[in-house]
C-alpha positions as semicolon CSV with decimal commas, in nm:
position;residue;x (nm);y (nm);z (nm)
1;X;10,948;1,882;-1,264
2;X;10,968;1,564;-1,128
3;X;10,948;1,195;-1,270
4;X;10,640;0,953;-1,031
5;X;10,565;0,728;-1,238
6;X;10,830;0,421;-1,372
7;X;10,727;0,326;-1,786
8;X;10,924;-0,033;-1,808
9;X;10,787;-0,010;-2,190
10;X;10,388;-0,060;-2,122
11;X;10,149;0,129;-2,253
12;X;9,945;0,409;-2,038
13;X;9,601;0,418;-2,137
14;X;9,458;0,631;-1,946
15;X;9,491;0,928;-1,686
16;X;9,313;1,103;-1,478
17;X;9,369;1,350;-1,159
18;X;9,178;1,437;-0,837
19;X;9,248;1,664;-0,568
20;X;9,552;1,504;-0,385
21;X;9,597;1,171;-0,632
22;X;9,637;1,033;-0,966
23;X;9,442;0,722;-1,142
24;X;9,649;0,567;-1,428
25;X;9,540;0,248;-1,642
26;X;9,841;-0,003;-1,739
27;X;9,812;-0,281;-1,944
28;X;9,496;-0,405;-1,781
29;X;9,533;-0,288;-1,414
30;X;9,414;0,082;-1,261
31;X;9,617;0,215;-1,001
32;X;9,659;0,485;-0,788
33;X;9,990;0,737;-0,738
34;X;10,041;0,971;-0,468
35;X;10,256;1,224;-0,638
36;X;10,410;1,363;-0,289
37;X;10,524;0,995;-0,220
38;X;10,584;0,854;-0,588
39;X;10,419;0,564;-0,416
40;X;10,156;0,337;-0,659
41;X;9,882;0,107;-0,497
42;X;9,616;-0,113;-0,708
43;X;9,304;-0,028;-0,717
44;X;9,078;-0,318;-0,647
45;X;8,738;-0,229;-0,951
46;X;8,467;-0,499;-0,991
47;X;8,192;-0,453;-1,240
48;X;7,877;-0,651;-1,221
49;X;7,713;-0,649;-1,608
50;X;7,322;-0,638;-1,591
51;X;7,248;-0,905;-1,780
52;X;6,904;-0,968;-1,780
53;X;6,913;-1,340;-1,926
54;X;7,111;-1,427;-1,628
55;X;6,847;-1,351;-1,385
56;X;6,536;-1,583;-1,274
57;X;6,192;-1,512;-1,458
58;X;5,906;-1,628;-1,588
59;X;5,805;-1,743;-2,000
60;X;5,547;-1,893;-2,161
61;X;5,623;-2,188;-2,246
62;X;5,258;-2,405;-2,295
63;X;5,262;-2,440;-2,680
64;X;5,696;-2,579;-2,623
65;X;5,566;-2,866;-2,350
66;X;5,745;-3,184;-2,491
67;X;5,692;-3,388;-2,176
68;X;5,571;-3,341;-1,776
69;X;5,577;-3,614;-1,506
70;X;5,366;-3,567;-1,133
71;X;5,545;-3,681;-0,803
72;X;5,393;-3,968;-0,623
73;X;5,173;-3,761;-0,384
74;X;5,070;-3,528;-0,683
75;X;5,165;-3,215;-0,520
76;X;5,442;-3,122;-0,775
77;X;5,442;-3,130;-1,129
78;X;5,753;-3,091;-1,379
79;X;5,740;-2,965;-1,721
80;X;6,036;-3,018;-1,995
81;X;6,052;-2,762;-2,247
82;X;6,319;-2,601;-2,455
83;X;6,379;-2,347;-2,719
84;X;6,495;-2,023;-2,766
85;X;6,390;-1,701;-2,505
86;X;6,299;-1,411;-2,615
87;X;6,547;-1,132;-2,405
């Protein structure tokens, strides 16, 4: 049996194994670990939340109108209103 993997005191949360490599989690970072080579390497994970009160849509808002203004030609029209959206 053979030691890969240097613990300078942090915790391992997690491990799991594949075919030819190992994924560890340490304090906040996932890496990878060739066990042939001992050799580590970060593993670059990006997760985008769906969070649908982020993204552009459409509300009813007549009955919260509290004050609209035209443009000087009268093609565009602006509408202030505020309150809480229902998600």
């Amino acid at each position: 049996m053979k030691q890969v993997i240097e613990n300078k005191g942090l915790d391992f949360k997690s491990l799991s194994a594949g075919p030819d490599t190992l994924v560890y989690e340490q304090v906040w970072r996932d890496l990878l670990i060739d066990p042939a080579s001992g050799k580590s390497k970060k593993v670059g994970i990006r997760i985008a939340g769906d969070l649908p009160a982020t993204r552009p849509h459409y509300e009813k808002v007549g009955e919260k109108i509290q004050s609209a203004a035209i443009s000087p030609t009268g093609a565009r029209a602006v509408f202030e209103a505020r309150g809480e959206g229902k998600f």
